[in-house]
C-alpha positions as a printed NumPy array, in Angstrom:
array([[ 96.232, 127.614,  88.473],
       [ 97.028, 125.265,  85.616],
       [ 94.383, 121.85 ,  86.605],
       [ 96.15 , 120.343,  82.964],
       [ 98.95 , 118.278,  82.607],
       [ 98.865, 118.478,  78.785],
       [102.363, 120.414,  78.789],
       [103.922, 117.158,  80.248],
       [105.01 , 114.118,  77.471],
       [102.817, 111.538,  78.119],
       [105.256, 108.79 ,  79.972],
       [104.916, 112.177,  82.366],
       [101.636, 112.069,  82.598],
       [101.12 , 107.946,  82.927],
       [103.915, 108.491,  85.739],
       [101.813, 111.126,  87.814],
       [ 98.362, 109.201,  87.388],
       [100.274, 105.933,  88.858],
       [101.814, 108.359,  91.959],
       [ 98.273, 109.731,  92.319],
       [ 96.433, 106.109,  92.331],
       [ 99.073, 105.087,  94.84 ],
       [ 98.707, 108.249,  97.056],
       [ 94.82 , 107.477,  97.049],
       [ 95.214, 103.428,  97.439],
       [ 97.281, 104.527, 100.253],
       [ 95.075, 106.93 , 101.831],
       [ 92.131, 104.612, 101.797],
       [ 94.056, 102.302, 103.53 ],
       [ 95.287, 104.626, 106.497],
       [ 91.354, 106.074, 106.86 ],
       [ 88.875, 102.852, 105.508],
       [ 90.311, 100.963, 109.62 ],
       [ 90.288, 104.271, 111.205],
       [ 87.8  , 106.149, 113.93 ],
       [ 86.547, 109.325, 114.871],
       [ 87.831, 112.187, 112.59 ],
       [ 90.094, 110.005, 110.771],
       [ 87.34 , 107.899, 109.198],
       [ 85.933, 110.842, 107.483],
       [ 88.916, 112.512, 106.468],
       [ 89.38 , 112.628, 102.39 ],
       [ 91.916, 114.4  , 100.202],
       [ 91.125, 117.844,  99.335],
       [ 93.294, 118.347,  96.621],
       [ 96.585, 117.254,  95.006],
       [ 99.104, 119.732,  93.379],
       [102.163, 119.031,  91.438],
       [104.393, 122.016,  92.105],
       [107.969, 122.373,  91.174],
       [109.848, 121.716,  87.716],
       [107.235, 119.601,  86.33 ],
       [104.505, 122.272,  86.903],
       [106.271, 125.188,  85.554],
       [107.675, 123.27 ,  82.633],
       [111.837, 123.591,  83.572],
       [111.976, 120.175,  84.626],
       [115.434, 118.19 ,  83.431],
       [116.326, 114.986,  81.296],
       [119.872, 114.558,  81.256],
       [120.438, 110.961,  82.38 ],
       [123.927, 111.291,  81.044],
       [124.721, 113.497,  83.921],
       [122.647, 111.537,  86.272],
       [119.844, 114.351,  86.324],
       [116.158, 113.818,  86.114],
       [113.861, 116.052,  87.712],
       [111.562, 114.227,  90.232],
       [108.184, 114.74 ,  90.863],
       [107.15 , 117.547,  93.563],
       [103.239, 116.666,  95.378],
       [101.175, 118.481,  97.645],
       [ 98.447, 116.456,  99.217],
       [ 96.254, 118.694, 101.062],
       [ 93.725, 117.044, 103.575],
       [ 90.535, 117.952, 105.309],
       [ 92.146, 116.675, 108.83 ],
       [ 95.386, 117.905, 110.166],
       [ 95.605, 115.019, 112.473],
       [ 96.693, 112.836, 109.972],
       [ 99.43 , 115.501, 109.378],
       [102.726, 113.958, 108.21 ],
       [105.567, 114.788, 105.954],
       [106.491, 111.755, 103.537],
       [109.235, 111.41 , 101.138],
       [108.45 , 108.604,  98.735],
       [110.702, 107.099,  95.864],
       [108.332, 105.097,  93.517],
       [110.904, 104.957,  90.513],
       [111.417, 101.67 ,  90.727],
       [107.635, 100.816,  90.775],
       [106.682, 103.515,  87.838],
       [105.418, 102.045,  84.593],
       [108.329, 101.029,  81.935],
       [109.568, 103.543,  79.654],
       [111.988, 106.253,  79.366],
       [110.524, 108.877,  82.111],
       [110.234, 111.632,  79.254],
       [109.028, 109.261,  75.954],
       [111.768, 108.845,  73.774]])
């Protein structure tokens, strides 16, 4: 497994450390209040999968295409088990999403 993200353009890479920051901001604040087993869960890993990872992601915002980002969070606690689908592009950093 591929733990570098140096095959992405860098407005990729500023793009996935924001999503990451967020995903930990926002696990803090579902565990720092919590009890029991949920106070000492933590994130095991994260894993982009998908497009980005394998390098066949798209840019063709003349068609309306750009690949989004695909994230595994993997966690020490199933019972904070949930699926989430989260749109961040308006909140990414400026800049065309592939540095031109």
């Amino acid at each position: 497994m591929n733990k570098s993200l140096d095959h992405l353009p860098l407005s990729c890479q500023k793009h996935l450390e924001y999503i990451v920051n967020v995903i930990r901001d926002e696990f803090e604040q579902v565990t720092g209040f919590s009890n029991g087993k949920k106070k000492h869960s933590r994130i095991l890993k994260i894993i982009l999968f998908g497009s980005h990872a394998t390098g066949k992601w798209v840019n063709d915002p003349a068609h309306g295409y750009l690949s989004d980002y695909d994230i595994l969070v993997i966690l020490n606690n199933e019972d904070l088990l949930e699926e989430y689908k989260i749109s961040l592009v308006p909140t990414l950093p400026r800049g065309n999403a592939y540095g031109a």
